[in-house]
Z-matrix of the N, CA and C atoms (Angstrom, degrees):
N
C 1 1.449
C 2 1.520 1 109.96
N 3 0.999 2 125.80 1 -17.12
C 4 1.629 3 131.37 2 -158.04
C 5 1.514 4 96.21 3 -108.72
N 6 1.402 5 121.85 4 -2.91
C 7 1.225 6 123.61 5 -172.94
C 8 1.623 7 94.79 6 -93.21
N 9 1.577 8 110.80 7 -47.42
C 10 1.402 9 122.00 8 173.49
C 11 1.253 10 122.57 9 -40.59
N 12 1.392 11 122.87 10 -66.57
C 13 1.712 12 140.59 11 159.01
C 14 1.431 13 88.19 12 -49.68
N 15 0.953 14 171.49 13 -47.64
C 16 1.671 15 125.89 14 -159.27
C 17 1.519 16 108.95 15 -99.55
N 18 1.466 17 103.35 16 -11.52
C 19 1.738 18 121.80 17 175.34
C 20 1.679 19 98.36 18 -46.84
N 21 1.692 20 92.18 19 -74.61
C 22 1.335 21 124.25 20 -178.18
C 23 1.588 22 130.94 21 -44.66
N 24 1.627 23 101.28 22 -26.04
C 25 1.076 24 134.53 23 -177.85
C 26 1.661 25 122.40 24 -76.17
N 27 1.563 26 87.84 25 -34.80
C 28 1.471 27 121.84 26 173.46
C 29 1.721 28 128.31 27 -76.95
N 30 1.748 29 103.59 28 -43.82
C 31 1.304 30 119.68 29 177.22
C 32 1.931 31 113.85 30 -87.88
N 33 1.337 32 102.80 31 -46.33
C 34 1.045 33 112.37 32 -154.65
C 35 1.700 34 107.44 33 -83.90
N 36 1.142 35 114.13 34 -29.25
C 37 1.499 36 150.07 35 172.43
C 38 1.602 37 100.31 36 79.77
N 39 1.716 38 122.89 37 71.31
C 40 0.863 39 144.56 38 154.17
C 41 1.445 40 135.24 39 -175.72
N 42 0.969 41 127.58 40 -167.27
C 43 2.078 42 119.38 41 -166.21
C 44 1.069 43 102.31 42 -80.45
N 45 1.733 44 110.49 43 -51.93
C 46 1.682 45 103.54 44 -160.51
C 47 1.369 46 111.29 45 -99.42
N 48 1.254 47 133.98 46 14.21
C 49 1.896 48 134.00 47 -171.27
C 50 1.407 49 107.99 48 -65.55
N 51 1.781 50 120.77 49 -23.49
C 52 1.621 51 110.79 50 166.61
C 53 1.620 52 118.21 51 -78.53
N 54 1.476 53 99.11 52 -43.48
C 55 1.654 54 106.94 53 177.69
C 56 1.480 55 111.72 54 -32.52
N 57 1.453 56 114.86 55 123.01
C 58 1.224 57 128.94 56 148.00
C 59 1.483 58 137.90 57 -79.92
N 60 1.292 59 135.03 58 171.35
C 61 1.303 60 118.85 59 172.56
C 62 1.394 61 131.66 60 -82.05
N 63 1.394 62 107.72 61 16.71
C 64 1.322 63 149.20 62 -171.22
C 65 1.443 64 112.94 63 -88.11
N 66 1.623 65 105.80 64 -30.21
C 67 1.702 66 119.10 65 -161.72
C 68 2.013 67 101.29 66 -103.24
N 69 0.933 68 90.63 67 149.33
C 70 2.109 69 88.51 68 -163.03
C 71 1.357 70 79.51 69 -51.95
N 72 1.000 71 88.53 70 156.85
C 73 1.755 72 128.97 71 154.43
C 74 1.635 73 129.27 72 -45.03
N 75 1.624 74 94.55 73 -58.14
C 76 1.701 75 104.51 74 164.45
C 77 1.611 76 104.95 75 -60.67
N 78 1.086 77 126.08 76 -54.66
C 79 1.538 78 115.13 77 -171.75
C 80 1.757 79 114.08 78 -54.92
N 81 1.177 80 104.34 79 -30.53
C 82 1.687 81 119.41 80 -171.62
C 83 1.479 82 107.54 81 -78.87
N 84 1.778 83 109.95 82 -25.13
C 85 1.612 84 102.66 83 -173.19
C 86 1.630 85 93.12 84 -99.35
N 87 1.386 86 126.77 85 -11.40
C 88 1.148 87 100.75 86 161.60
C 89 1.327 88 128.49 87 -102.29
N 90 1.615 89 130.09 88 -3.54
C 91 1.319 90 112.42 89 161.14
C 92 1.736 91 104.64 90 -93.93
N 93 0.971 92 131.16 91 35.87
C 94 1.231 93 125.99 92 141.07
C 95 1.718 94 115.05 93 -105.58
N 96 0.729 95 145.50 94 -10.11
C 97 1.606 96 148.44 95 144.13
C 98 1.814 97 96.13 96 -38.97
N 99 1.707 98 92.95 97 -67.52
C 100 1.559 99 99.39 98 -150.34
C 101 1.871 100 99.83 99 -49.00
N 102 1.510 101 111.79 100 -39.29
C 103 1.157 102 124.32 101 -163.59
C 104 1.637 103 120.76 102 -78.27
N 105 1.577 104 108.12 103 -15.68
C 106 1.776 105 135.85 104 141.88
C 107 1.578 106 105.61 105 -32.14
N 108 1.564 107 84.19 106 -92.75
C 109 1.410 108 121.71 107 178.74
C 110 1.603 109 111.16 108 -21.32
N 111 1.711 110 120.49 109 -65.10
C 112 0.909 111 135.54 110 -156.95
C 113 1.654 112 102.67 111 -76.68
N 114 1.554 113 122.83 112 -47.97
C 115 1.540 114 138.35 113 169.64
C 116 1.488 115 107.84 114 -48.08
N 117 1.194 116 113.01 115 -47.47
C 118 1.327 117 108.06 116 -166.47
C 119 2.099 118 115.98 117 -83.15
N 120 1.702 119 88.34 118 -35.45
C 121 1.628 120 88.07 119 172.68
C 122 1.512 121 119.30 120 -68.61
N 123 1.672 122 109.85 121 -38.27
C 124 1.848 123 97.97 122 167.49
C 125 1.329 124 119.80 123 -68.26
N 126 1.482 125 138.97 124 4.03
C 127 1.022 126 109.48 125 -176.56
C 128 1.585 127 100.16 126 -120.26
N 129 1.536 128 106.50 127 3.28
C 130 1.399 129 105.09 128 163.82
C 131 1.467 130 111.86 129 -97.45
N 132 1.566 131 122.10 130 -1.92
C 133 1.360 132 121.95 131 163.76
C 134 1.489 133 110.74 132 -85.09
N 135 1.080 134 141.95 133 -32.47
C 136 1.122 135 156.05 134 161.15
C 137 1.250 136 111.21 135 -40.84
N 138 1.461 137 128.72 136 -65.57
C 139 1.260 138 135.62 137 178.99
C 140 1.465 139 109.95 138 -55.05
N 141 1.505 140 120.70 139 -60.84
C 142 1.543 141 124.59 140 175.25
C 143 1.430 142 118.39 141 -50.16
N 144 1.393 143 99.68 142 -32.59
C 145 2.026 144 95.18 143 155.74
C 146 1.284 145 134.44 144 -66.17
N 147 1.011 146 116.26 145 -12.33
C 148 1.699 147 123.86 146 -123.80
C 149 1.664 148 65.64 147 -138.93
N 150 1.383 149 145.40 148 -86.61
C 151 1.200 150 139.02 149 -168.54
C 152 1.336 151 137.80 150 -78.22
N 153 1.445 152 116.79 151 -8.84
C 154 0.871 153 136.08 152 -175.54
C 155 1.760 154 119.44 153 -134.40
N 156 1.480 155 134.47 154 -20.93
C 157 1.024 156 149.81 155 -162.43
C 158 1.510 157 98.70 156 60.08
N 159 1.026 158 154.77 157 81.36
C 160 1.695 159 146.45 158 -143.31
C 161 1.584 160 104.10 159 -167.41
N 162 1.255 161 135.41 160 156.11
C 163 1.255 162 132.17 161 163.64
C 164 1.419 163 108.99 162 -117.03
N 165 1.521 164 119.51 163 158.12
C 166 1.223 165 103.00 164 174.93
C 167 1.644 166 137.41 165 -66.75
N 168 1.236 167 111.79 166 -31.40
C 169 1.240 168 122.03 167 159.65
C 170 1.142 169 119.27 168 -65.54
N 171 1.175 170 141.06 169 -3.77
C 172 1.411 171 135.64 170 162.46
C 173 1.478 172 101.43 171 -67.94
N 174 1.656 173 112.09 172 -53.93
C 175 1.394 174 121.75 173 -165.17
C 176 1.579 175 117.30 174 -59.08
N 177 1.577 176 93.02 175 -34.58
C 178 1.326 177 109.08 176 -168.53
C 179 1.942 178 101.12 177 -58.05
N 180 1.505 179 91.59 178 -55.20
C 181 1.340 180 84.74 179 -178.05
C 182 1.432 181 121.46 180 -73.59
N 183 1.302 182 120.59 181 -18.96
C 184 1.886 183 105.52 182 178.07
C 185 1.889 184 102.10 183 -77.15
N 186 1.202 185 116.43 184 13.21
C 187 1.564 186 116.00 185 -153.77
C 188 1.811 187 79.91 186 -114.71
N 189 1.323 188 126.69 187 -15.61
C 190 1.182 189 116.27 188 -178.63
C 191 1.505 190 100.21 189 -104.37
N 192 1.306 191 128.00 190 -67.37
C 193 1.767 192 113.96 191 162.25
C 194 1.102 193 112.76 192 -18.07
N 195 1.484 194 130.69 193 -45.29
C 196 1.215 195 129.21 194 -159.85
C 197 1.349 196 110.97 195 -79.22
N 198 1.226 197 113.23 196 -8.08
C 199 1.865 198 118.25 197 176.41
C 200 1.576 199 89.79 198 -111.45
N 201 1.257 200 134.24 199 -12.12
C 202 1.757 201 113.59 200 173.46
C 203 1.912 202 113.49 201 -109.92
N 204 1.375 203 88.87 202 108.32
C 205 1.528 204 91.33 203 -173.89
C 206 1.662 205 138.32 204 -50.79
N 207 1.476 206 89.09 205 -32.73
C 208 1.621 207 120.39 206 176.01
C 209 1.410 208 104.05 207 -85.59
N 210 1.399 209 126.65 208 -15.72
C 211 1.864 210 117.52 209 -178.70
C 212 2.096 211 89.77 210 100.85
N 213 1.496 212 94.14 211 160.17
C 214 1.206 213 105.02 212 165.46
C 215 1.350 214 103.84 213 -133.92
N 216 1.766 215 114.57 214 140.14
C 217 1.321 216 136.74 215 143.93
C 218 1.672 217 124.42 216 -31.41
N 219 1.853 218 112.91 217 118.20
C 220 1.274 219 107.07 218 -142.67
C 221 2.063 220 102.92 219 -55.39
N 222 1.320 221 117.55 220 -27.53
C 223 1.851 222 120.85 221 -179.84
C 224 1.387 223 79.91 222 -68.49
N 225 1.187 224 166.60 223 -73.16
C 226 1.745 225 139.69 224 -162.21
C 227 1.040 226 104.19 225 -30.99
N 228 1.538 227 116.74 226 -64.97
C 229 1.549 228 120.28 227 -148.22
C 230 1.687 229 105.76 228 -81.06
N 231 1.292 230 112.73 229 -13.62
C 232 1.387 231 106.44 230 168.39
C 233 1.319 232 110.39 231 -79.34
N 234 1.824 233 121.37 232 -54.40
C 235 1.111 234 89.43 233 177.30
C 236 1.419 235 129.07 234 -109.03
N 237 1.680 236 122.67 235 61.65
C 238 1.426 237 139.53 236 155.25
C 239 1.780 238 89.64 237 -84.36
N 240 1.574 239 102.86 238 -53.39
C 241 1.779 240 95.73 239 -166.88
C 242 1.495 241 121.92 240 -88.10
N 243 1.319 242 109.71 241 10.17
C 244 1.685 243 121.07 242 176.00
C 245 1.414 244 108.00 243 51.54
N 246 1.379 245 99.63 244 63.60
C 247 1.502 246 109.02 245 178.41
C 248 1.311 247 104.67 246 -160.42
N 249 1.893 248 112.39 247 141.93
C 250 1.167 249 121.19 248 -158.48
C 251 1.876 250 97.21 249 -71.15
N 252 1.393 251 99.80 250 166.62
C 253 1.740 252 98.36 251 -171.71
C 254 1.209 253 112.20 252 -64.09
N 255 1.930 254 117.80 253 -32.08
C 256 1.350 255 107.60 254 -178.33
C 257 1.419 256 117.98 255 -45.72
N 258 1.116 257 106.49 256 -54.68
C 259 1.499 258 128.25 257 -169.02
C 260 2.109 259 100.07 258 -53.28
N 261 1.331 260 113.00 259 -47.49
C 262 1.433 261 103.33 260 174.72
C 263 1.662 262 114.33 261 -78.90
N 264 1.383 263 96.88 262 9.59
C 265 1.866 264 94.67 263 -172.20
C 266 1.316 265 100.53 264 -116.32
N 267 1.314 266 122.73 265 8.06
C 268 1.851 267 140.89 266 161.25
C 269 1.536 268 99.39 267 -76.95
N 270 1.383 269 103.07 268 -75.88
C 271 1.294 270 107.52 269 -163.12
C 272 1.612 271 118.02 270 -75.12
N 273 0.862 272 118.76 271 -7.91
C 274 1.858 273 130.50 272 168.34
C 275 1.634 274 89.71 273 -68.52
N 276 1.249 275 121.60 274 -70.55
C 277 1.118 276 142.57 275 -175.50
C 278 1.566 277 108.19 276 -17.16
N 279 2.051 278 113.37 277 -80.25
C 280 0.773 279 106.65 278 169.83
C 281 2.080 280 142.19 279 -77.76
N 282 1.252 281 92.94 280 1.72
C 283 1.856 282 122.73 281 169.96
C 284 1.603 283 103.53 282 -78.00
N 285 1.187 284 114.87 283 -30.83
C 286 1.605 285 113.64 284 174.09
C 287 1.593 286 106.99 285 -69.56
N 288 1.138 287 106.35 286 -50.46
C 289 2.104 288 132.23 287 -175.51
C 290 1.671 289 77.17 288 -43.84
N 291 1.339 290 109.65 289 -86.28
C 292 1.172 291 122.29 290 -157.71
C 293 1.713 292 123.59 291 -58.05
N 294 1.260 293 111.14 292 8.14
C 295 1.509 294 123.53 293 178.24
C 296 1.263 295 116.97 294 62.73
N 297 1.261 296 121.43 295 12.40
C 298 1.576 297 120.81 296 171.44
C 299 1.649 298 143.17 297 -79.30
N 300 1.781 299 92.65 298 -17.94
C 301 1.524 300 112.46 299 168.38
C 302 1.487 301 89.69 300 -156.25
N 303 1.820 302 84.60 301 143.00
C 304 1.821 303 106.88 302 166.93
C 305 1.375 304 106.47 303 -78.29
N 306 1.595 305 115.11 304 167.16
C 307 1.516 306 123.69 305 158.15
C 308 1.748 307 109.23 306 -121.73
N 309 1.169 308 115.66 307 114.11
C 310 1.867 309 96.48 308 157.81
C 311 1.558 310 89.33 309 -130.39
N 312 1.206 311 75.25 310 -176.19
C 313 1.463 312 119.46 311 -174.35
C 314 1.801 313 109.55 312 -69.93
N 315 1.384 314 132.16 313 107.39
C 316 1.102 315 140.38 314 -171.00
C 317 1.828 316 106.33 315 -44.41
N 318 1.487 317 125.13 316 133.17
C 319 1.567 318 112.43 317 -180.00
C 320 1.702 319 101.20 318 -74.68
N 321 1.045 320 101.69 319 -49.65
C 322 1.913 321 103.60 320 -171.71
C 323 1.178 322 111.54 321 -87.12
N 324 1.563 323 131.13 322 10.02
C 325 1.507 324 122.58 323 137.48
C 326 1.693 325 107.34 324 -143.06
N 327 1.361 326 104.70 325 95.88
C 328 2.095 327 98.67 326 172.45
C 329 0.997 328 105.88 327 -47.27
N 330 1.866 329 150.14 328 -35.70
C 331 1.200 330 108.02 329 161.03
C 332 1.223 331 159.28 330 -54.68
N 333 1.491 332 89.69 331 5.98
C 334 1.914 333 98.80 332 -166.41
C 335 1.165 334 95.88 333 -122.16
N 336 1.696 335 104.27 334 158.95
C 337 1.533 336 104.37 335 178.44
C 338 1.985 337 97.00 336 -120.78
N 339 1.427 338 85.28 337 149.73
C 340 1.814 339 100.33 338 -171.49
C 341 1.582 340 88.03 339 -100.46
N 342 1.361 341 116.80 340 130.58
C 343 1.664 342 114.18 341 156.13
C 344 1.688 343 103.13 342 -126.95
N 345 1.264 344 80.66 343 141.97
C 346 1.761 345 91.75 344 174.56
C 347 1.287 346 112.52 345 -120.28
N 348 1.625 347 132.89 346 -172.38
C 349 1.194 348 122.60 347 158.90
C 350 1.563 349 117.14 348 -95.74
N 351 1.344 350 115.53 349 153.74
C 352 1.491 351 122.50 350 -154.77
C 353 1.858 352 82.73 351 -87.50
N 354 1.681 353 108.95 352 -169.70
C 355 1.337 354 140.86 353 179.21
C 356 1.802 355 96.63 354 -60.25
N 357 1.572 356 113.76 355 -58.95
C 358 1.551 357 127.80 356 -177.41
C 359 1.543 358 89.94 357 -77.92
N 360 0.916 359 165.06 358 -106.41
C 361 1.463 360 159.02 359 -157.45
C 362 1.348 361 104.98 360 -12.74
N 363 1.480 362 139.87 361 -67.19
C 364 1.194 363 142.49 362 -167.75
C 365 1.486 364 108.27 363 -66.88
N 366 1.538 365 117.83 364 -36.16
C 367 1.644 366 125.31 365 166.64
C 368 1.761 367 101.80 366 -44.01
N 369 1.461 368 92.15 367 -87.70
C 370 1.529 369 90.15 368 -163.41
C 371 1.253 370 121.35 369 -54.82
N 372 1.815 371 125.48 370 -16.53
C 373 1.437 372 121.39 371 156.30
C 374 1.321 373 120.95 372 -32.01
N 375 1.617 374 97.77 373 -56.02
C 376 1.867 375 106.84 374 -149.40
C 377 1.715 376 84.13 375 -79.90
N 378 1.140 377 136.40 376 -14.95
C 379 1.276 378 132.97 377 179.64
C 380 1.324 379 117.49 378 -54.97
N 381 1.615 380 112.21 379 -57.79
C 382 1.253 381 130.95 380 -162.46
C 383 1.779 382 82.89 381 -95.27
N 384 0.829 383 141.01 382 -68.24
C 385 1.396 384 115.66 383 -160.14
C 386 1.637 385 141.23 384 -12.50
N 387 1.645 386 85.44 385 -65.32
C 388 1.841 387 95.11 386 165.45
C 389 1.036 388 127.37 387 -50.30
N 390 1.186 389 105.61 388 -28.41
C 391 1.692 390 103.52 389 179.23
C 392 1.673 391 112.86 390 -92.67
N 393 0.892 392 99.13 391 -16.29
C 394 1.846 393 117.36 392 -179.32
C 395 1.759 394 86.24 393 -75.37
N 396 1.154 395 132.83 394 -71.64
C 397 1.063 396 121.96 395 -164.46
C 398 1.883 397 117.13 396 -71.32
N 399 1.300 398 107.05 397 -5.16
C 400 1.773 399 110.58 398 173.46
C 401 1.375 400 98.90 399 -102.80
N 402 1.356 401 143.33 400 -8.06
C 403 1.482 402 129.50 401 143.36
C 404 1.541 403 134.12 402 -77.65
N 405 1.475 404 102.87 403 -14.63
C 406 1.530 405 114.59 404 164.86
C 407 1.996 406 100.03 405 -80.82
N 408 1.021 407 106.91 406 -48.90
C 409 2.116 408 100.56 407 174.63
C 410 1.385 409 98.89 408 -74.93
N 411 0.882 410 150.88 409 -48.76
C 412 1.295 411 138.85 410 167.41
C 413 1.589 412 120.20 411 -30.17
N 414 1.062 413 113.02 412 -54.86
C 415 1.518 414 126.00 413 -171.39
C 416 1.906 415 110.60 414 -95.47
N 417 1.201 416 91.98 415 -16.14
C 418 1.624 417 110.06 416 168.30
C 419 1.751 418 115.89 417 -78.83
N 420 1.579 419 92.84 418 -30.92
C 421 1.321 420 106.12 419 -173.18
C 422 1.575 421 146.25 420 -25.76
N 423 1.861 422 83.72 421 -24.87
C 424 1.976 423 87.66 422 -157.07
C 425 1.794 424 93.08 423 -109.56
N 426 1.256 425 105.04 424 13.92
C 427 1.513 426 100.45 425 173.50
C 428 1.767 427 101.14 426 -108.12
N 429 1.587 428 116.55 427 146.51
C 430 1.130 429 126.33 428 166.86
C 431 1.507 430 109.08 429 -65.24
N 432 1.716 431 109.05 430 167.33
C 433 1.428 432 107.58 431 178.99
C 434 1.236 433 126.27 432 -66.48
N 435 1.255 434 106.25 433 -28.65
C 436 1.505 435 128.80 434 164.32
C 437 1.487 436 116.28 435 -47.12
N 438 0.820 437 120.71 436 -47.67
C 439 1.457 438 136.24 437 -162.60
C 440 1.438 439 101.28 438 -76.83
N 441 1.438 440 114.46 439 -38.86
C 442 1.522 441 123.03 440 -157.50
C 443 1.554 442 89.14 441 -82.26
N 444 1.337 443 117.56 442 -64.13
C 445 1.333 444 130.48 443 -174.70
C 446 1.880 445 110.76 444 -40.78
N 447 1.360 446 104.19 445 -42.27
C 448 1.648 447 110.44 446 169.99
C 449 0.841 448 113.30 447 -64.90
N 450 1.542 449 123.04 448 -54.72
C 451 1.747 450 122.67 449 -178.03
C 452 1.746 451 104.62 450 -59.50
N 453 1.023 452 120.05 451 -44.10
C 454 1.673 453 117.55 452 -177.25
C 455 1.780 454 100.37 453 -48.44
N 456 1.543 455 110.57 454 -59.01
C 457 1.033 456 98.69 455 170.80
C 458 1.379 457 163.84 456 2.56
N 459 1.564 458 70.58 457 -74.45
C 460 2.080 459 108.41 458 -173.29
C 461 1.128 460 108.16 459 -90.20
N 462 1.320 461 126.58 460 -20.29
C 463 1.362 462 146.25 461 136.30
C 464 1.111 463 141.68 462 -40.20
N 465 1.140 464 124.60 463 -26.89
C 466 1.245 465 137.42 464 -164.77
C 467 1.653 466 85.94 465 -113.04
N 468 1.212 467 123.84 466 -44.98
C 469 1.800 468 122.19 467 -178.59
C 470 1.600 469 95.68 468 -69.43
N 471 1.187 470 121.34 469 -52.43
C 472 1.428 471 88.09 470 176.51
C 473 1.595 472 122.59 471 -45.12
N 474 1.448 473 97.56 472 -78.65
C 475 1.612 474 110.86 473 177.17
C 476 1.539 475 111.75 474 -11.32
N 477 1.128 476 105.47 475 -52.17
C 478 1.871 477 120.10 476 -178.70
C 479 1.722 478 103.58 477 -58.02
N 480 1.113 479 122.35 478 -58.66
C 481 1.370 480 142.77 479 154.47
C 482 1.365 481 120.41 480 -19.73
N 483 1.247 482 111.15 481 -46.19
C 484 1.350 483 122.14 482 -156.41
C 485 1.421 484 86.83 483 -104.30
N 486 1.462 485 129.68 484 -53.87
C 487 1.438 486 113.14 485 -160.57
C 488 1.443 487 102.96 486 -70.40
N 489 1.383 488 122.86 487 -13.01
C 490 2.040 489 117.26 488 -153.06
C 491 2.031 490 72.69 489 -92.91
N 492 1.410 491 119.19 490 -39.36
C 493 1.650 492 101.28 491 -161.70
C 494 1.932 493 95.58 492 -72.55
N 495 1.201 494 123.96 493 -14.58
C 496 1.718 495 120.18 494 -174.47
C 497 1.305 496 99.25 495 -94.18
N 498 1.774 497 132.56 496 -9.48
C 499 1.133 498 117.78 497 174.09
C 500 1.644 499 119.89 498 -86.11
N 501 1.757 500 92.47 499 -28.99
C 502 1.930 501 102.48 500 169.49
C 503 1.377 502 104.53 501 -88.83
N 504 1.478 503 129.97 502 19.47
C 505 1.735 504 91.51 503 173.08
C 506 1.696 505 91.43 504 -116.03
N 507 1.361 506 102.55 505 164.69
C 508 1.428 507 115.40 506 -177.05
C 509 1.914 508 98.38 507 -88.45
N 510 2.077 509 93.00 508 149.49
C 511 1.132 510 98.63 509 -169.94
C 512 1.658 511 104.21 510 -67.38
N 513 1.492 512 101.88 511 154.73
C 514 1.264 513 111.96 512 -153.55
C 515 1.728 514 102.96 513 -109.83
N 516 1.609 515 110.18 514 5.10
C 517 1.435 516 116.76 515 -164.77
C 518 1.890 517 123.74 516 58.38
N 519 1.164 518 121.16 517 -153.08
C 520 1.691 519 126.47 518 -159.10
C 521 1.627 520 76.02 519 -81.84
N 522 1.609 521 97.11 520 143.94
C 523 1.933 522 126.82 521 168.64
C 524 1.624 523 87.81 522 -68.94
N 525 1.328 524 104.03 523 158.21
C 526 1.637 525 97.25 524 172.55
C 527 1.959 526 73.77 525 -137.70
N 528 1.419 527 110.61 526 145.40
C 529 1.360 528 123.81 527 160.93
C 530 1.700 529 110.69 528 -78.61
């Protein structure tokens, strides 16, 4: 079946376009998430290029400073953005170059470093925001409020679901592809 979804994945330009109604249900509600998920992040990466010269992970991360007033410690900001530290110690890296967030040295631990967003960081945030949030209603658009409010829901019971089954299973060590 997994050969099908990446077939499908390939032609159709999404997860579930081979799935039939033939294929469980659980497999179908989750490569249609993935295929949500996946629609909605290129065309909000797209836009942040396209309007901003910006990547999403840049945004992602000034969008999390931007909810911590005091700055976060670079292991916060990895795991607020579920990404290993290298990967947040790239992009700090070049966001520092670019004057958009400071780095020091944490006061209540010198090993850690606190970054926040600078004076220009919080500019071009509040810039891109509005429009970040009229391409999420935009693309939200064709569902009633109702609908949205249900899906948050059913959503949120998964999510609940998912974290109580990742809190009982034992760590499983490195994903291997």
């Amino acid at each position: 079946m997994e050969g099908r979804a990446q077939q499908g994945r390939l032609r159709g330009g999404d997860y579930e376009s081979a799935l039939t109604n033939d294929d469980r249900l659980d497999l179908r509600i989750w490569l249609r998430l993935l295929t949500c998920t996946n629609l909605i992040e290129r065309q909000v990466r797209q836009n942040l290029r396209r309007s901003f010269d910006f990547t999403l992970p840049r945004f992602d991360l000034l969008a999390q400073l931007d909810r911590a007033e005091g700055g976060l410690t670079m292991g916060a900001l990895s795991a607020r953005l579920m990404v290993s530290n290298g990967n947040v110690t790239g992009l700090i890296d070049r966001l520092v170059a670019e004057g958009l967030v400071e780095r020091k040295t944490a006061p209540e631990d010198r090993r850690a470093q606190r970054v926040r967003l600078t004076i220009a960081g919080k500019t071009a945030f509040d810039a891109m925001t509005p429009e970040h949030m009229r391409w999420v209603h935009e693309m939200l658009g064709g569902l009633a409020r109702e609908d949205m409010e249900a899906l948050y829901a059913l959503l949120g019971k998964l999510k609940h679901s998912l974290a109580r089954e990742d809190e009982t299973s034992p760590p499983s060590g490195a994903d291997h592809a």
